[in-house]
VMD Tcl script that draws the C-alpha trace (Angstrom):
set ca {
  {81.34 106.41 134.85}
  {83.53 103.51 135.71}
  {84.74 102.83 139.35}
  {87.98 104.24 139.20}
  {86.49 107.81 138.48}
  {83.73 107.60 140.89}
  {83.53 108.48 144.30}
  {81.25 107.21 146.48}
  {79.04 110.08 147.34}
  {78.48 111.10 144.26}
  {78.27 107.75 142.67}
  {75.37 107.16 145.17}
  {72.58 109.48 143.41}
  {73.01 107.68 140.12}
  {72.47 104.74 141.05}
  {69.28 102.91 139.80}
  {68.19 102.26 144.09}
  {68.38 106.08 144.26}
  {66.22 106.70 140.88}
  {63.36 104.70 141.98}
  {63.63 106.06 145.88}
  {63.39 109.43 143.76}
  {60.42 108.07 141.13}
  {58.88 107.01 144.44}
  {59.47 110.22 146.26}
  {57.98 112.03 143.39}
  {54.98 109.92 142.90}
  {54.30 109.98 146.55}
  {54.08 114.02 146.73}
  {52.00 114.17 143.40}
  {49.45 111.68 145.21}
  {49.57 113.74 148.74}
  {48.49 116.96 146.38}
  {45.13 114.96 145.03}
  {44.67 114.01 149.13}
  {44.53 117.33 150.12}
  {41.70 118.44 147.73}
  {40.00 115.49 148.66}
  {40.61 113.21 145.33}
  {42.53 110.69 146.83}
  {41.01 108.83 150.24}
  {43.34 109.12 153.39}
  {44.00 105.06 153.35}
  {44.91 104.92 149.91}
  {47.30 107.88 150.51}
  {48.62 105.92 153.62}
  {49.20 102.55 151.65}
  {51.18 104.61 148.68}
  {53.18 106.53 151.64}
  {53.76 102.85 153.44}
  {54.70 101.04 150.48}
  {58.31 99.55 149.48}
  {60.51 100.93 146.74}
  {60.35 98.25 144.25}
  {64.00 96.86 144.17}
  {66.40 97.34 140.89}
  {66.29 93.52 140.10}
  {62.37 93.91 139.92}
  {61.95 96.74 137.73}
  {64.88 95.05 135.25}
  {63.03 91.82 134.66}
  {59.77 94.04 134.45}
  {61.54 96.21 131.66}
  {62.87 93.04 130.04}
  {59.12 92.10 128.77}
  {57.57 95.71 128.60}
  {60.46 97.55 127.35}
  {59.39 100.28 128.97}
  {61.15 101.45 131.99}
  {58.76 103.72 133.79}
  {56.02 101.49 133.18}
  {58.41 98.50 134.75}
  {58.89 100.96 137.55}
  {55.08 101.78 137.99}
  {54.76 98.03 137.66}
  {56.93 96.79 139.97}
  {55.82 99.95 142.31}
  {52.02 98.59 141.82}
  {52.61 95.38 143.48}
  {53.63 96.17 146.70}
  {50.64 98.93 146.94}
  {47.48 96.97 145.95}
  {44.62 98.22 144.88}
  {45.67 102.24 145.78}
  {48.13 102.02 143.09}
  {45.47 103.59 140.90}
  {46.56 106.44 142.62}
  {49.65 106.53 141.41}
  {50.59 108.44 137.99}
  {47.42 109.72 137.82}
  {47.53 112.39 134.83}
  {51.43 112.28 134.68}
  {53.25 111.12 131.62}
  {56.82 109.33 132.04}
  {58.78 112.69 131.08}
  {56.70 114.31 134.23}
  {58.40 111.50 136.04}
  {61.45 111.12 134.63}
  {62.29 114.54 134.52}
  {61.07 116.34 138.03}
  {63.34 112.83 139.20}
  {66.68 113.80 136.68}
  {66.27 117.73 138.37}
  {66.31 116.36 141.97}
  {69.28 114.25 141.45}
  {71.13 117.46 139.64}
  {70.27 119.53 142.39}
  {71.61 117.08 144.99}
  {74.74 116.31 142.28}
  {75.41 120.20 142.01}
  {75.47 120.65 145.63}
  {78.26 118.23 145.91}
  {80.56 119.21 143.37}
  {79.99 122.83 145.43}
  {81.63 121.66 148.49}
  {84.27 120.45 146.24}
  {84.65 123.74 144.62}
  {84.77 125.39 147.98}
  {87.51 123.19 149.22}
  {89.66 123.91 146.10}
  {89.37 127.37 146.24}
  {90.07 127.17 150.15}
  {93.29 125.17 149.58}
  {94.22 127.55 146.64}
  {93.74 130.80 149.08}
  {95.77 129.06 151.67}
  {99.06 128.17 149.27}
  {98.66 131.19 147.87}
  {98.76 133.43 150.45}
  {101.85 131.19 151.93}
  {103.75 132.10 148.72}
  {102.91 135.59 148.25}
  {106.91 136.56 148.73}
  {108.40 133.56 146.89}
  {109.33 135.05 144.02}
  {109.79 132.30 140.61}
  {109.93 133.62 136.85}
  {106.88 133.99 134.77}
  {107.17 133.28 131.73}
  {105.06 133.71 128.26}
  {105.10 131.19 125.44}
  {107.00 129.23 127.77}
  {109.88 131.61 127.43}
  {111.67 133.80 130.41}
  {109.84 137.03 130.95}
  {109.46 139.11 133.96}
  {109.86 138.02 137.42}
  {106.32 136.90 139.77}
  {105.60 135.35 142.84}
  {104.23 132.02 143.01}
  {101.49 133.55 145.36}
  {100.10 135.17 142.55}
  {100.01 132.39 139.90}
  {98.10 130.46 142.60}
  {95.74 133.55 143.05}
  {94.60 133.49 139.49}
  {93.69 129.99 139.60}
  {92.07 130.07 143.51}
  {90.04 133.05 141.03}
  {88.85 131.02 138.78}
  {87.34 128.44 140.75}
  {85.86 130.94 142.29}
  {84.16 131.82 138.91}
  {83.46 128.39 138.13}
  {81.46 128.13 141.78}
  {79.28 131.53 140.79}
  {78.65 129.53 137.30}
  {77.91 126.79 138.94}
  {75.09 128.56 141.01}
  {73.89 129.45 138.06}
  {73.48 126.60 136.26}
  {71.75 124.76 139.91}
  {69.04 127.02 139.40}
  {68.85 126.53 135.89}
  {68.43 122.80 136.19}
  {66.04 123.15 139.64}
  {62.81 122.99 137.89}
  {60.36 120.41 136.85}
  {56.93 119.23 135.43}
  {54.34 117.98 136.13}
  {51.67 118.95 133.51}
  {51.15 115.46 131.49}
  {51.21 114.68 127.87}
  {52.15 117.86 125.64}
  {52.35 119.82 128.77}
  {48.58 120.88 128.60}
  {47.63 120.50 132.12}
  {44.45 118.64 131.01}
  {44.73 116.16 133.37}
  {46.08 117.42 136.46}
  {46.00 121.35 137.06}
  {49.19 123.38 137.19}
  {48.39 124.08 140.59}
  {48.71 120.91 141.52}
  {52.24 121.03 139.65}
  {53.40 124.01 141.47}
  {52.15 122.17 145.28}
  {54.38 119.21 144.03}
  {57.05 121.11 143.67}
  {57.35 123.16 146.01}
  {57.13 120.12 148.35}
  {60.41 118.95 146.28}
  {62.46 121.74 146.46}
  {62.15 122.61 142.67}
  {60.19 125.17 140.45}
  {57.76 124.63 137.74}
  {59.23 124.84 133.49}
  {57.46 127.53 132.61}
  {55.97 126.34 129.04}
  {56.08 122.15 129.31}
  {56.26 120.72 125.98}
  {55.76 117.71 128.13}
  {59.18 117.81 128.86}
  {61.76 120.00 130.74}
  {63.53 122.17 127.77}
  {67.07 120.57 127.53}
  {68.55 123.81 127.38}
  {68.92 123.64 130.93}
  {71.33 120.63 130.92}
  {73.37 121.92 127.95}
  {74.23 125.15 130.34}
  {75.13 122.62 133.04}
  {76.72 120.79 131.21}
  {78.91 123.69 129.76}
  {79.80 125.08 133.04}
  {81.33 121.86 134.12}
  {83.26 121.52 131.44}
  {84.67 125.35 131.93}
  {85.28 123.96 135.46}
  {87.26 120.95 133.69}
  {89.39 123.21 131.75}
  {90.28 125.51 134.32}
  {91.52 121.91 136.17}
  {93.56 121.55 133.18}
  {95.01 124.62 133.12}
  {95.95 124.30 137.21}
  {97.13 120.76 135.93}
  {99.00 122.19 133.03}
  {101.32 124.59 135.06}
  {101.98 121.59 137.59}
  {103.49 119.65 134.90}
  {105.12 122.44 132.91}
  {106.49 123.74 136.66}
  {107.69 119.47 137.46}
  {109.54 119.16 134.24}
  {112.97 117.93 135.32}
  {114.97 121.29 134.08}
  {112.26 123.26 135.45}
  {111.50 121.30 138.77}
  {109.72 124.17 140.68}
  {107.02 122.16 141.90}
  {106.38 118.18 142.16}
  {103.17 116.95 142.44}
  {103.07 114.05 145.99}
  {104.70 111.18 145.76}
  {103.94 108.38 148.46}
  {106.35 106.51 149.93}
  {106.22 103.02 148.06}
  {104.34 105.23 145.15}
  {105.97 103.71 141.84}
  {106.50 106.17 139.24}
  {107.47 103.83 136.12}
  {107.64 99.76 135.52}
  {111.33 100.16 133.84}
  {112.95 103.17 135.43}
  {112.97 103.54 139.06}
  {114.00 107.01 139.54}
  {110.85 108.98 138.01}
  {108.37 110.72 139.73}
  {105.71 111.74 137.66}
  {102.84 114.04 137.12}
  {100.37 111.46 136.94}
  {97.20 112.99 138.54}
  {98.21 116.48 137.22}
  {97.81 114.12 133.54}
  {95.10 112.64 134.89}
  {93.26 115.77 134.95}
  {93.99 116.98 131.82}
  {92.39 114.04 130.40}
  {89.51 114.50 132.62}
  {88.84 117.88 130.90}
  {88.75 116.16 127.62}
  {85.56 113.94 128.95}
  {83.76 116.99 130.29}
  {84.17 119.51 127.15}
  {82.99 116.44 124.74}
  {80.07 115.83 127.16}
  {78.99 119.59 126.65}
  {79.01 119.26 123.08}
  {76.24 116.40 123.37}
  {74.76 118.45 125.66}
  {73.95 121.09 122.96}
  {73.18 118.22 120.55}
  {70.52 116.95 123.28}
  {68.51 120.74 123.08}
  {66.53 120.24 119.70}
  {63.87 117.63 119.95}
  {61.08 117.30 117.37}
  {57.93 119.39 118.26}
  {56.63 119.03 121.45}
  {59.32 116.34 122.60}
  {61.20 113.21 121.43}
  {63.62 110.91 123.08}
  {66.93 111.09 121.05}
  {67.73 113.05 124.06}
  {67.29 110.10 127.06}
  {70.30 107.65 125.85}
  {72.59 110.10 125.73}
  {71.65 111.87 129.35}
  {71.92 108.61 130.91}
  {75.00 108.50 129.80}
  {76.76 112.30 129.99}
  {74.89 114.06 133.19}
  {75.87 110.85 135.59}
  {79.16 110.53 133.97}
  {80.18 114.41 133.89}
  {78.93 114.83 137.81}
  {81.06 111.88 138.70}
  {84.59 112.56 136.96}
  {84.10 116.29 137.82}
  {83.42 115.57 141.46}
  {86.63 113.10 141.35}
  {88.78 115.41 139.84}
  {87.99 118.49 142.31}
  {88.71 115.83 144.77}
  {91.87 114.94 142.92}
  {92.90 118.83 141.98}
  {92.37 119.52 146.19}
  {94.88 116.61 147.01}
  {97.10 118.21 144.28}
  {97.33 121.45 145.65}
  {96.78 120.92 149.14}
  {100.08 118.52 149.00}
  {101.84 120.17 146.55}
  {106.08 120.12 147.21}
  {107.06 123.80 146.15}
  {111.35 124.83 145.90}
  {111.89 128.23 146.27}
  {115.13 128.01 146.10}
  {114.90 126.25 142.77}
  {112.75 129.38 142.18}
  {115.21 131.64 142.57}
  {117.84 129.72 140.68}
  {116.00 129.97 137.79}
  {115.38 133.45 137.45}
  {119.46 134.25 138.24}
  {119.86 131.96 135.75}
  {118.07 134.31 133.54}
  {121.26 136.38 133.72}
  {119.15 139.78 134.65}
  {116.92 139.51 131.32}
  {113.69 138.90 133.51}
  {114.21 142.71 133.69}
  {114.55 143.80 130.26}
  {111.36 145.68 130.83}
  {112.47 147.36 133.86}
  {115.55 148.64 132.15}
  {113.61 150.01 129.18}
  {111.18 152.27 131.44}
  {114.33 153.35 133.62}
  {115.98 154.75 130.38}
  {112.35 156.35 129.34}
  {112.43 157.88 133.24}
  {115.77 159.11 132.81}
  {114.59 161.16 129.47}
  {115.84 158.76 126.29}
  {113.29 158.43 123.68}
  {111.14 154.64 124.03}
  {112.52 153.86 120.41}
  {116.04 154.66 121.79}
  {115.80 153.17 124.98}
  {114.04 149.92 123.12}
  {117.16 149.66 120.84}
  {119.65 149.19 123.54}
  {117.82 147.23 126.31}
  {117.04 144.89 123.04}
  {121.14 145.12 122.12}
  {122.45 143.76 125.64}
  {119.56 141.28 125.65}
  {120.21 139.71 122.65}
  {124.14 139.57 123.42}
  {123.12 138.12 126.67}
  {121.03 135.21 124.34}
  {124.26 134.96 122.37}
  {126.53 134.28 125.22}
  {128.40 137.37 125.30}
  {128.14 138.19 128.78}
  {125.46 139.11 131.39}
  {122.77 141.38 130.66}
  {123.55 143.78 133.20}
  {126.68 144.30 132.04}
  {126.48 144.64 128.61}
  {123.26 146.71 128.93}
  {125.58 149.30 130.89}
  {128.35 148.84 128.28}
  {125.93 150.50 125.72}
  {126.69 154.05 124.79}
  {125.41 156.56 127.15}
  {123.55 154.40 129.76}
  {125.81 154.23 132.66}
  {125.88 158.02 132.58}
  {121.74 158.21 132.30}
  {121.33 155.50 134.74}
  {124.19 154.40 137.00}
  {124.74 151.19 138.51}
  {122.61 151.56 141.61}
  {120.11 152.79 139.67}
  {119.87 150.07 137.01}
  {120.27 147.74 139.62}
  {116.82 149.12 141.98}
  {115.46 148.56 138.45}
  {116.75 145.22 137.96}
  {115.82 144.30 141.40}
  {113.47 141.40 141.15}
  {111.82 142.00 144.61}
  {109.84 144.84 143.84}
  {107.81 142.50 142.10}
  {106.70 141.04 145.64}
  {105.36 144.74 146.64}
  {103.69 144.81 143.01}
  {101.69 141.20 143.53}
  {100.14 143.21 146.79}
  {96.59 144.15 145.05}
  {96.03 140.92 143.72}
  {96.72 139.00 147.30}
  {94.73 141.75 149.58}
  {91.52 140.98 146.79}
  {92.52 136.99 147.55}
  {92.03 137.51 151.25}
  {89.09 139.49 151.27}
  {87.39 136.65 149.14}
  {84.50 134.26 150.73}
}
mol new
graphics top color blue
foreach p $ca { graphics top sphere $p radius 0.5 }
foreach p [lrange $ca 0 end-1] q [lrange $ca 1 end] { graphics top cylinder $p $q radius 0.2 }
display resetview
């Protein structure tokens, strides 16, 4: 992933230091299992524990004549060991390596975009719960409908990071396992108990039936659960732009002082990270789809899958963890006008109750089909221009005698729907 998407945490355990610290790391505990059962002699295993990392410049130049990276790596890795290198790789196969190495850095990349996910949902609790009582209009197909509270829109997103962070669990373990069981996955050169020693030691647990590698299965689920995290970012960034829209203007996004919102006109303030994301969800739902291309690999393994993991599992981690970073900023900062709220839905003219009014006339003993006919009459007149939907809802025949003002008015109130968001908000606070 290029700069501008990558933080620096993240960015840190893809980079190719990191992946031979991790080879290293891995090699190391494989050769510490052959110590203890007395294969390996107690110097050798010192000199392989002592030895350097080989350095990135190193193992390039090394892969530049053997066009092979691991054996660059083992190489390069070699040299600053001596003769106890012989040690090292003993029975393993690259995928052993390359793979037990990929799960430790998804582990360690999973973990990360947790915290993020955790912060979200933290900030997303918090605004929430500050705007259970400010009531705004929902609307569906972008049209008026009944009144809300902003409180609750921000609950059903602050819910679905939460989902995203169970998924994510998930997926963690999914992607937590390893191999070491050498070419085909037979075990014939190093025992699986030596495998399940190794890692153990690393944190991970052993793929249950090696075909020499890891079964990419594992990295299409991760893979798919980020990119459900990426378009429930979307969505969040979707209502943030919808909500900023300049006839709308319920929420704005933060805007810096000195922030420039346009080269030609000097007056907008846009959306721009809300955008942002919802190109960011783009990247992550086309990285799942290689993902699933990556799972079938001819018999016991190929390695149509390794250009494109190098490319989609760093990349994915990285804008993911930037844009939970990015999503956090958004809501945490996030300018909300209540009273641009409310002037919206009186500028409704009542028909935010239209449903209201319908079950009023149903409680007060008209037939739905009835009741239906004449809500939908002083609706549509209040559409047209004729007046306000209140009053030309009571000039329909025989309402004002089964209703009365006061009582289509309670109905009408929009402030009952603050008391109705209460369920929702007590299940927000109770939530981890």
């Amino acid at each position: 992933m290029i700069s501008r998407y990558t933080l620096p945490e993240m960015g840190a355990i893809w980079t190719e230091a990191t992946r031979f610290r991790t080879f290293a790391e891995v090699e190391v505990a494989v050769v510490r299992a052959r110590a203890r059962r007395g294969l390996v002699p107690q110097a050798d295993l010192g000199a392989i524990e002592e030895a350097p990392t080989p350095s990135p410049e190193r193992v390039r130049r090394l892969d530049a004549e053997l066009h092979h990276d691991v054996v660059a790596f083992l190489t390069a890795y070699g040299e600053g060991i001596g003769p106890a290198a012989r040690h090292v790789h003993y029975g393993m196969t690259s995928s052993d390596l390359l793979d037990t190495t990929l799960a430790l850095q998804l582990v360690r990349a999973c973990d990360l975009l947790a915290r993020r996910l955790d912060r979200l949902v933290a900030a997303l609790r918090e605004r929430a719960l500050e705007h259970r009582d400010t009531l705004c209009l929902g609307r569906t197909h972008g049209v008026a409908a009944e009144p809300t509270t902003f409180g609750l829109k921000l609950a059903g997103h602050a819910f679905a990071f939460d989902r995203d962070r169970r998924r994510l669990r998930a997926a963690r373990a999914s992607v937590a396992v390893g191999t070491i069981s050498g070419a085909v996955g037979t075990y014939a050169n190093l025992p699986a108990d030596v495998e399940a020693e190794v890692l153990a030691e690393l944190g991970l647990t052993p793929e249950p039936a090696p075909t020499q590698v890891v079964a990419r299965d594992r990295h299409a689920e991760l893979l798919a659960v980020l990119a459900v995290a990426g378009a429930d970012l979307e969505r969040l960034a979707v209502e943030v732009r919808q909500l900023q829209r300049t006839e709308v203007r319920e929420v704005e996004e933060p805007f810096a002082e000195g922030q420039k919102g346009s080269s030609a006109m000097p007056h907008k303030r846009n959306p721009v990270v809300a955008e942002r994301l919802t190109g960011i969800a783009r990247l992550l739902r086309g990285y799942a789809v290689a993902g699933l291309e990556d799972v079938a690999l001819w018999h016991e393994r190929d390695i149509s899958h390794s250009s494109v993991e190098r490319v989609v599992l760093p990349d994915a981690c990285c804008v993911l963890d930037y844009a939970l970073e990015r999503a956090h900023w958004l809501v945490a900062g996030l300018r909300v006008f209540p009273e641009r709220m409310r002037a919206n839905l009186q500028a409704s003219g009542g028909l935010a109750g239209s449903s209201a009014a319908l079950l009023a006339l149903v409680d007060a003993g008209w037939s739905r089909e009835d009741a239906y006919a004449a809500v939908q009459r002083a609706a549509m007149g209040a559409w047209d221009g004729k007046g306000g939907f209140r009053d030309l809802l009571l000039a329909e025949p025989g309402v004002a005698e089964a209703l009365g003002e006061r009582a289509l008015d309670a109905a009408l109130d929009p402030a009952r729907f603050v008391a109705a968001a209460g369920p929702v908000l007590e299940r927000l606070e109770a939530m981890g």
